[in-house]
C-alpha positions as CSV (number, residue, x, y, z in Angstrom):
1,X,-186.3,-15.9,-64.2
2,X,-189.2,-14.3,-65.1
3,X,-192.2,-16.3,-66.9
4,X,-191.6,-13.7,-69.7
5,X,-187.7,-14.0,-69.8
6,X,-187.5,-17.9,-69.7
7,X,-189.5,-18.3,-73.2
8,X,-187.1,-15.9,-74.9
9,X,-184.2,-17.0,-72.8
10,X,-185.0,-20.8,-74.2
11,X,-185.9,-19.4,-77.9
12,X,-182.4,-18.4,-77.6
13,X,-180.5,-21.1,-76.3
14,X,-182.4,-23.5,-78.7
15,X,-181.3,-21.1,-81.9
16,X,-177.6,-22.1,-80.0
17,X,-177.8,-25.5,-79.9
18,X,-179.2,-25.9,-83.5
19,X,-176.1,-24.0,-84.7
20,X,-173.8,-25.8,-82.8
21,X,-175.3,-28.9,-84.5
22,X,-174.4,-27.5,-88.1
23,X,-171.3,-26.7,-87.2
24,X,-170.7,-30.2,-86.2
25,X,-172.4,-31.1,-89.6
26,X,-170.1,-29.1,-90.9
27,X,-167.1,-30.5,-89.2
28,X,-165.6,-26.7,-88.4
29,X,-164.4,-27.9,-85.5
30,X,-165.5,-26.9,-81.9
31,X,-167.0,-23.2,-81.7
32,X,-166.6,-22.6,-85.3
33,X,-169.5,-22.2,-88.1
34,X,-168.4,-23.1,-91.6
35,X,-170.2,-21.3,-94.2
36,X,-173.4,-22.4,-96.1
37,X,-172.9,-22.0,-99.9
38,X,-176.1,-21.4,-101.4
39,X,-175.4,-22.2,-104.9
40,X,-173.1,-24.8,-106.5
41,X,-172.1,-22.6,-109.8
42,X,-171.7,-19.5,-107.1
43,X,-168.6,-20.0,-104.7
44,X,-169.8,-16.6,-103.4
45,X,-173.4,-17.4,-102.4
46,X,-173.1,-18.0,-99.0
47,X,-174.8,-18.0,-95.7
48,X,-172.8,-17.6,-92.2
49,X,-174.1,-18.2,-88.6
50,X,-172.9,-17.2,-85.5
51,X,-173.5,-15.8,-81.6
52,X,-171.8,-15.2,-78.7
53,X,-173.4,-16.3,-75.2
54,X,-172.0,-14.2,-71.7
55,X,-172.8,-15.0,-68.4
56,X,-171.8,-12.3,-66.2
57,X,-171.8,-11.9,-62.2
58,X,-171.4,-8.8,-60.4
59,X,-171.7,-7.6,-56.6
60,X,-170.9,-4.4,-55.3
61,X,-170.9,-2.8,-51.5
62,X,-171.4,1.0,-51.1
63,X,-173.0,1.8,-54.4
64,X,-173.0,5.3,-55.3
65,X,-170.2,5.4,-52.5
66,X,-172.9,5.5,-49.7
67,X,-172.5,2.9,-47.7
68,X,-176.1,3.0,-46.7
69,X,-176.9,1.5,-49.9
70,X,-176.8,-2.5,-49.4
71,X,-174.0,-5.1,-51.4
72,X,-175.8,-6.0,-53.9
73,X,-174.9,-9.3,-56.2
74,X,-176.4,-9.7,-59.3
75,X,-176.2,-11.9,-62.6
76,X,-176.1,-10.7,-66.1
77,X,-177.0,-12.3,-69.1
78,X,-176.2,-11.5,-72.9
79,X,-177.8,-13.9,-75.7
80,X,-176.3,-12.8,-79.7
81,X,-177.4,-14.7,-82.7
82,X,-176.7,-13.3,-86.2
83,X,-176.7,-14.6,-89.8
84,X,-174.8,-13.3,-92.5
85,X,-175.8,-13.7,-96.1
86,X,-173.5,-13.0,-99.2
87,X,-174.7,-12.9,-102.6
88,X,-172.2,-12.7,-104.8
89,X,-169.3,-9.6,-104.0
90,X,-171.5,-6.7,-103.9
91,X,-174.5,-7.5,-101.7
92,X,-174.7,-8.1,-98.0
93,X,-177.2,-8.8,-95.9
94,X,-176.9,-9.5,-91.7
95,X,-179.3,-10.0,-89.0
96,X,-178.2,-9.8,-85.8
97,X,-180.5,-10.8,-82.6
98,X,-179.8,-9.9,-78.9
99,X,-181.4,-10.6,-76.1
100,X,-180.1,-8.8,-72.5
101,X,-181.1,-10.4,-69.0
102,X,-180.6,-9.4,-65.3
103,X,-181.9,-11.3,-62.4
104,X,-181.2,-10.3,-58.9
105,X,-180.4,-6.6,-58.5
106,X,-182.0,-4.8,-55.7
107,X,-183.3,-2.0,-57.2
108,X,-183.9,-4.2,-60.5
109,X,-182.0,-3.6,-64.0
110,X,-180.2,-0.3,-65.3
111,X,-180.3,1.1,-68.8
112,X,-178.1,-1.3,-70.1
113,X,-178.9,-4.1,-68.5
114,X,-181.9,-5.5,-70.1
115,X,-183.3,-6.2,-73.2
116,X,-185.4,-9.0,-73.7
117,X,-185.4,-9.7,-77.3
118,X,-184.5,-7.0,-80.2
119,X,-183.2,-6.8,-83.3
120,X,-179.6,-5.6,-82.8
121,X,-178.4,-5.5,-86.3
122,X,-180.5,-5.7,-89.9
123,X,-178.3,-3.8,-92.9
124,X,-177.5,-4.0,-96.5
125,X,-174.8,-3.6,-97.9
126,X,-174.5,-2.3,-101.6
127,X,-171.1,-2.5,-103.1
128,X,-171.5,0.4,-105.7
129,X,-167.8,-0.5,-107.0
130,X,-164.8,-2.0,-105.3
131,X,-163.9,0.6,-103.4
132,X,-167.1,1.6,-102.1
133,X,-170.1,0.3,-100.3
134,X,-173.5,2.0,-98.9
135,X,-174.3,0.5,-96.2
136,X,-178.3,0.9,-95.2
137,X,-180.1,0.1,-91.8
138,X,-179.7,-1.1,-88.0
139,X,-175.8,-1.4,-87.4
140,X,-173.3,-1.4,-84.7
141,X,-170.5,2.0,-84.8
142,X,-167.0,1.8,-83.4
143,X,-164.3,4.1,-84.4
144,X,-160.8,4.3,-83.5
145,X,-160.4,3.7,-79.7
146,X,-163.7,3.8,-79.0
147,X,-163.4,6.7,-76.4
148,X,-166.0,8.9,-78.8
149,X,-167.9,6.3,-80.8
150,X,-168.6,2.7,-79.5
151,X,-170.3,-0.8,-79.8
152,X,-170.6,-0.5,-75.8
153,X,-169.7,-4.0,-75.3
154,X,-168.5,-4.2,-72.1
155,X,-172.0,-3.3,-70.7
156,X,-174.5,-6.2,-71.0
157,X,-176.6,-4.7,-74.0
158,X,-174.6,-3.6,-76.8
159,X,-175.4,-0.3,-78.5
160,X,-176.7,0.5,-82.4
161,X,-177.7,2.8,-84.5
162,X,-180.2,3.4,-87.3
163,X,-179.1,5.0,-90.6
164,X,-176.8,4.8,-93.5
165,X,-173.0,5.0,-94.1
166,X,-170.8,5.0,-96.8
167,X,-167.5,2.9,-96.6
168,X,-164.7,4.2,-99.0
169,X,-161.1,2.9,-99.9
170,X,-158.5,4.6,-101.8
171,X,-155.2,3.4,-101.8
172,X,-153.8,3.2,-98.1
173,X,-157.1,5.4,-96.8
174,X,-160.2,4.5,-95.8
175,X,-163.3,6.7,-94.8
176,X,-166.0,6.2,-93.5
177,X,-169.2,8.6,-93.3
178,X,-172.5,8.1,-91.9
179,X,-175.5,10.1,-90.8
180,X,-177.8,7.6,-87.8
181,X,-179.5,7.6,-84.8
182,X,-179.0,6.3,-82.0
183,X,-181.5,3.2,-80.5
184,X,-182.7,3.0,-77.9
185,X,-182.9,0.2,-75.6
186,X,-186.2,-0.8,-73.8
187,X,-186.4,-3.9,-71.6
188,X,-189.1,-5.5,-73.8
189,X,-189.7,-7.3,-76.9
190,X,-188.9,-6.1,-80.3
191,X,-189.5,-2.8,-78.9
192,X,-186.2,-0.7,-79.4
193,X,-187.1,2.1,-81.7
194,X,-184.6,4.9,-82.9
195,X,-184.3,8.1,-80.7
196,X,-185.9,10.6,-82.9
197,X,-184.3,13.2,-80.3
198,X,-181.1,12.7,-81.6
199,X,-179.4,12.7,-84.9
200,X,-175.8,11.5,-85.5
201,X,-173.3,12.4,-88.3
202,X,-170.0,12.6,-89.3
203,X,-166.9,11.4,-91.0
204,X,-163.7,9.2,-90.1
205,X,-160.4,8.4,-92.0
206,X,-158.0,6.3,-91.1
207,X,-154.4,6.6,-93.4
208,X,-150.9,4.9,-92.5
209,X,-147.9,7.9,-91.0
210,X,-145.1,7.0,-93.3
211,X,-143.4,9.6,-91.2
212,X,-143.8,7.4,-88.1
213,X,-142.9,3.5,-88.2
214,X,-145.8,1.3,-88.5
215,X,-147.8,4.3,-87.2
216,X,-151.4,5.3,-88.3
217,X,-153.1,8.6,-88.2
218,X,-157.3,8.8,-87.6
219,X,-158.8,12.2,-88.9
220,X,-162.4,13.3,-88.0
221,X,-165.5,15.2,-87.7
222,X,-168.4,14.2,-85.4
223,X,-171.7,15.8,-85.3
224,X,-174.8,16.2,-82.9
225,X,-178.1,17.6,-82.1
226,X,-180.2,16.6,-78.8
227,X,-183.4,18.5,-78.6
228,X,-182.8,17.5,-75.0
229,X,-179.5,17.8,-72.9
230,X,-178.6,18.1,-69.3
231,X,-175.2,19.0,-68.0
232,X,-174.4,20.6,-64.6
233,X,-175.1,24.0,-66.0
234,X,-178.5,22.3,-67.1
235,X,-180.8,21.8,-70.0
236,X,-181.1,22.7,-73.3
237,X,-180.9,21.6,-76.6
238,X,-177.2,20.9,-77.8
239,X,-175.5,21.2,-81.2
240,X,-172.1,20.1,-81.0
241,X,-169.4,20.0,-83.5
242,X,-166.2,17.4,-82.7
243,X,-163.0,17.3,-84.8
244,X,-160.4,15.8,-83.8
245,X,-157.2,13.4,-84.8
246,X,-155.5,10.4,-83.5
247,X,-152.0,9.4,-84.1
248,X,-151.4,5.3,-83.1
249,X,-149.1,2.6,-83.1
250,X,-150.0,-1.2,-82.0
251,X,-146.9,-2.6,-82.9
252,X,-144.3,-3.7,-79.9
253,X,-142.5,-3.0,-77.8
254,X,-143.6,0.8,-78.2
255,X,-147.1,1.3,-78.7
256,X,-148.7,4.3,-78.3
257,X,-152.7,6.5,-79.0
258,X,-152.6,10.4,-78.9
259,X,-155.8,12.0,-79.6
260,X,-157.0,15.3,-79.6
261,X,-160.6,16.5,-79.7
262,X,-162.2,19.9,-80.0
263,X,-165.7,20.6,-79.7
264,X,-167.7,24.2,-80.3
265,X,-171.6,24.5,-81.1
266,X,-174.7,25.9,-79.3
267,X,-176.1,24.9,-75.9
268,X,-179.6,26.7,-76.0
269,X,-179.0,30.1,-77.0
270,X,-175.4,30.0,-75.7
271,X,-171.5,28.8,-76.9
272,X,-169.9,25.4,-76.2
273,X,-166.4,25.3,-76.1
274,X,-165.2,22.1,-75.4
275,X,-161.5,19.7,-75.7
276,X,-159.9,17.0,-74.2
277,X,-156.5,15.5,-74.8
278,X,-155.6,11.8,-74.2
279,X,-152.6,9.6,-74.1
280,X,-152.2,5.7,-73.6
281,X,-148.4,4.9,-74.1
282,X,-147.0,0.9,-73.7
283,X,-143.5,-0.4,-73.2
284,X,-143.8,-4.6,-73.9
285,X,-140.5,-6.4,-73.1
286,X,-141.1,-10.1,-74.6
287,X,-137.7,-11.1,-73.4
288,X,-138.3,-10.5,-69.8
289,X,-140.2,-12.8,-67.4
290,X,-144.0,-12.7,-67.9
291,X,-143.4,-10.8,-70.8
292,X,-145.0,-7.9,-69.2
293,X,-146.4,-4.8,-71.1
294,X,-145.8,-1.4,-68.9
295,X,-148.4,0.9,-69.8
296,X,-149.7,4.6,-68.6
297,X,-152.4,6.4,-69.7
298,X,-152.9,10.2,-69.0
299,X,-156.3,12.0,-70.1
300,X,-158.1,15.7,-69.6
301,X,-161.5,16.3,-70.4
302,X,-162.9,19.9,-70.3
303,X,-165.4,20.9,-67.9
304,X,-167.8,23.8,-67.4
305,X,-165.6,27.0,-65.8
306,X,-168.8,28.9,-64.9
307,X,-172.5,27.6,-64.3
308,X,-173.3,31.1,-64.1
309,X,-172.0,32.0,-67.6
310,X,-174.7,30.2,-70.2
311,X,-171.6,29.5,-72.4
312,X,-170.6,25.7,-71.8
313,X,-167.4,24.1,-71.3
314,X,-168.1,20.6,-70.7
315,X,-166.9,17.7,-72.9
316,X,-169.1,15.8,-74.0
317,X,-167.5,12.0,-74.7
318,X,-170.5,11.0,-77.4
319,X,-171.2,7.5,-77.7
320,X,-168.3,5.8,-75.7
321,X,-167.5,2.3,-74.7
322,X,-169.2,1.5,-71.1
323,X,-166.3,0.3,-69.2
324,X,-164.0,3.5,-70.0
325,X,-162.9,3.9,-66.5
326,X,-163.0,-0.1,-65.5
327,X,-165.5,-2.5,-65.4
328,X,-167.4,-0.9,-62.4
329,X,-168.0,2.0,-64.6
330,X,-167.8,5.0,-61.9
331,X,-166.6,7.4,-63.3
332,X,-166.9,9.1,-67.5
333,X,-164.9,11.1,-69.3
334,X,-166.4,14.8,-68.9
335,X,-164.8,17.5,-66.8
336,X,-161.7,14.7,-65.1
337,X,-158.2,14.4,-65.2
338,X,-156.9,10.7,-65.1
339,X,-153.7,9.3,-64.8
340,X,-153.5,5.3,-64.8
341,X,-150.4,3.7,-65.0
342,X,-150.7,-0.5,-65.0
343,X,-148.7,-3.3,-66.1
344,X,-149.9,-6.6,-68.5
345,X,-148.1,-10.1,-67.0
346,X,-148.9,-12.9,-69.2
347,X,-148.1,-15.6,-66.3
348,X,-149.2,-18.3,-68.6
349,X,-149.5,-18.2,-72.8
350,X,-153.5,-18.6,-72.2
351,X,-153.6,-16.2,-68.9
352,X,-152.7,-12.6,-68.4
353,X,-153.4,-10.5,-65.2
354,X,-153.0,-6.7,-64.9
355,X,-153.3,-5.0,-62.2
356,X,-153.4,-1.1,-62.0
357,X,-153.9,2.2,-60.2
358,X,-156.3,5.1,-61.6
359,X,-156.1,8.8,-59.5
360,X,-159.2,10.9,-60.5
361,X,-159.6,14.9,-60.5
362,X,-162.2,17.0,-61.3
363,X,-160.5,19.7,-64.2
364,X,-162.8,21.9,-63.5
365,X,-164.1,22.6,-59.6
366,X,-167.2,24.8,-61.2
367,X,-168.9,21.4,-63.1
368,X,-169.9,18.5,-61.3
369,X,-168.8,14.7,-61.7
370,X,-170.3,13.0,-64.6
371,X,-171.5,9.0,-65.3
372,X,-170.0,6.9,-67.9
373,X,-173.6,7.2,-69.5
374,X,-172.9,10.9,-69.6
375,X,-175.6,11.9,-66.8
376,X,-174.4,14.3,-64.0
377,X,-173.1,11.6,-60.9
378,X,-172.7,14.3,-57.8
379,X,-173.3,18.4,-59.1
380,X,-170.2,20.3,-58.2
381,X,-171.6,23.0,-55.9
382,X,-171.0,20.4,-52.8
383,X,-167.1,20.8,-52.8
384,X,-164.4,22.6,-54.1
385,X,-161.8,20.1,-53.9
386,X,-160.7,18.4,-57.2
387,X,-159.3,15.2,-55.8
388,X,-162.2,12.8,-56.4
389,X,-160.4,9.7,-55.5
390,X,-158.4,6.8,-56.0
391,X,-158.9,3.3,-57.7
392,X,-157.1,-0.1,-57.5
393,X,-158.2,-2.8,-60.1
394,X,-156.8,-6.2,-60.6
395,X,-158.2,-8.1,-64.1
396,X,-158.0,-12.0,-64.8
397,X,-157.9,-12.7,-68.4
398,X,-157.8,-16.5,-69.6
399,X,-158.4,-17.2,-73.3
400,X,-159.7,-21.0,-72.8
401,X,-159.0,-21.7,-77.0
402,X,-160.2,-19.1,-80.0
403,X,-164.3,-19.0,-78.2
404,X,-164.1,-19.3,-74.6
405,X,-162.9,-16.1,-72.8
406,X,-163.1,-16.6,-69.0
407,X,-162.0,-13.2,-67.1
408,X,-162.8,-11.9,-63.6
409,X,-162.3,-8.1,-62.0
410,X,-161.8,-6.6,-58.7
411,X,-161.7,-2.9,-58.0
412,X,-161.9,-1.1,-55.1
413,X,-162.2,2.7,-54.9
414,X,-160.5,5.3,-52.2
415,X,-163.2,7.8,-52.1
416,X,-161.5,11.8,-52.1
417,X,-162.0,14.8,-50.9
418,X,-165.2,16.1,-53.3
419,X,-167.0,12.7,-53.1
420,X,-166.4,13.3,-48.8
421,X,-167.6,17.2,-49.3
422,X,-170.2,17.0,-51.6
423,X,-172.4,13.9,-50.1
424,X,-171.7,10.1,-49.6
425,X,-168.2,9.5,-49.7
426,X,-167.9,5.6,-48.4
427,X,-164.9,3.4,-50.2
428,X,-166.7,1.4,-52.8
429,X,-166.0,-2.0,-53.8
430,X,-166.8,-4.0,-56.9
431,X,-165.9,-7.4,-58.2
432,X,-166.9,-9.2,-61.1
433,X,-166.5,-12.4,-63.4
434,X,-168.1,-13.4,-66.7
435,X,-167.3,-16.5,-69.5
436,X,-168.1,-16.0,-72.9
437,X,-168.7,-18.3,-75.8
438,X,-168.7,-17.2,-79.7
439,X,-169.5,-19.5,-82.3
């Protein structure tokens, strides 16, 4: 590494090691960090540590599906440190740390590969009674299944946002309502600032379906405003209005997530009118040999019908997790049609493997093929075709005890007609395995 990376990379790894040697002190037993109390009259004056450490290879041949482009192998590495102080039931305060490497990528790190050293996390939380809590500062945002509003953890550097929330509970409901902007992430130190070009808000409630056995049902609005947007129709500022509902069960052998999203706003001067409809239904069967869990998932995302006509049509996913499409990351949720059938086999209690198949259109042959970061990935004047290919992923998951996660990923993609049509449309291939420690 780097002479700036390997002072920050040690700072890190010695903030580890002290922890791990007070929760030896503590006798929490391996990986585990007992709680400091703070006071002896106060059972509820504490102080928690904790971190997560990920080392993560990849190496792909025919990036961007041109096989012009080099196989590249690379290493990844995430560093997480937070502490957690409680004083008393009503106030909260956590710092969280993070520190994202890569070393060894040809045309040196993406977006969400590096960041050196940053504050991930720094919020307080107010308990103004016991059913609700204000919630002020730097903080992570995942909702439901994370397709419109994630943590981004797949992806090396996890994503945060600045801003307040409040966190409700009534009865069986709980919402949760927050106004934030996104941060940014620059490869330096302590020098992620919020993206004053965007503004975040919105609601989310989460109730139990009495109707439906051991089913839930998520209800939602969403709101944004970039002063800067760029879709395949082009750029403009966007102001976009989601609401949407999810009805979910996680409970076996039939588990199931149906959500439904519509979006409307302004795209310059001119409509959006957006949707998208997605399914991901399981069949477990614990009696049968390995247990396996049969699932299919089928999605649609609108795209843009007319790039001539100002009014817009594409989806816009938000703030979704990294790896929606796989770990390779190909391919986001904006103008496609999906369908992904798979299987879970759990050959041994502490090792599953799931292979699967993912078929790819375009919904709309007008838009273009969009990024999982949301960016426009080949503009759809190249081809008419919708058939954008093919992908075959096998995933190694071994949970080595309750902090030790060692998984691995291969996926190889059968390039279709528009990638062929509309430029480079080589096979791509992508493997990748990463062990993680949390403490």
């Amino acid at each position: 590494m780097g002479r700036t990376r390997a002072p920050v990379c040690g700072l890190l790894l010695a903030l580890t090691g002290a922890a791990a040697a007070h929760a030896s002190a503590q006798a929490a037993g391996p990986g585990a960090l007992a709680p400091i109390r703070l006071s002896e009259t106060h059972d509820d004056f504490t102080l928690s540590l904790g971190g997560e450490v990920r080392q993560r290879f990849e190496h792909v041949r025919n990036a961007d599906w041109d096989a012009a482009n080099a196989p590249d192998g690379y290493l990844l590495q995430r560093y997480m440190l937070h502490a957690d102080l409680r004083l008393g039931p009503r106030v909260r305060f956590l710092a969280h740390l993070k520190s994202g490497l890569e070393d060894g990528r040809a045309d040196g790190p993406r977006a969400v590969d590096e960041d050196r050293l940053a504050v991930h996390e720094a919020f307080l939380d107010l308990g103004l009674s016991s059913r609700a809590t204000l919630r002020l500062g730097r903080q992570e945002l995942a909702y439901g299944s994370s397709r419109l509003v994630s943590n981004r953890n797949g992806p090396n550097v996890r994503r945060s946002f600045d801003g307040a929330r409040m966190l409700l509970a009534a009865g069986p409901w709980t919402l949760d309502a927050f106004a934030v902007k996104p941060v940014k992430t620059e490869p330096g130190v302590f020098d992620d600032p919020p993206d004053h070009a965007v503004t975040f808000w919105g609601a989310y409630a989460v109730v139990p379906l009495p109707a439906l056995s051991h089913a839930s049902v998520d209800v939602y609005y969403l709101g944004l405003d970039r002063k800067s947007a760029t879709f395949d129709q082009g750029t403009a500022r966007e102001i976009r209005h989601s609401i949407g509902t999810r009805v979910w069960r996680e409970q076996a052998p039939w588990d199931y997530d149906f959500e439904l999203v519509y979006q409307w706003g302004r795209f310059g001067s001119a409509p959006i009118r957006a949707w998208t409809i997605a399914s991901d239904t399981g069949l477990t069967l614990d009696a049968a040999p390995l247990g396996p869990r049969f699932g299919l998932k089928a999605n649609v995302t609108s795209g843009d019908a007319d790039r001539s006509d100002p009014r817009l049509g594409t989806f816009n996913p938000l703030f979704p997790r990294g790896s929606y499409f796989g770990e390779a990351a190909l391919i986001g949720p904006a103008n496609h049609v999906d369908l992904h059938p798979s299987v879970d086999l759990h050959v041994r209690p502490w090792l599953t493997v799931s292979p699967g198949w993912i078929v790819f259109w375009r919904q709309s042959r007008d838009d273009g093929l969009y990024g999982s970061s949301g960016a426009v990935e080949r503009p759809g004047g190249g081809s008419r075709a919708r058939h954008v290919g093919r992908q075959a992923t096998l995933t190694l998951n071994a949970g080595l005890g309750p902090h030790v996660t060692v998984a691995a990923d291969f996926e190889y993609f059968f390039a279709g007609p528009f990638l062929r049509e509309s430029g480079p449309g080589d096979d791509l291939a992508f493997v990748a395995s990463w062990v993680s420690v949390s403490f």
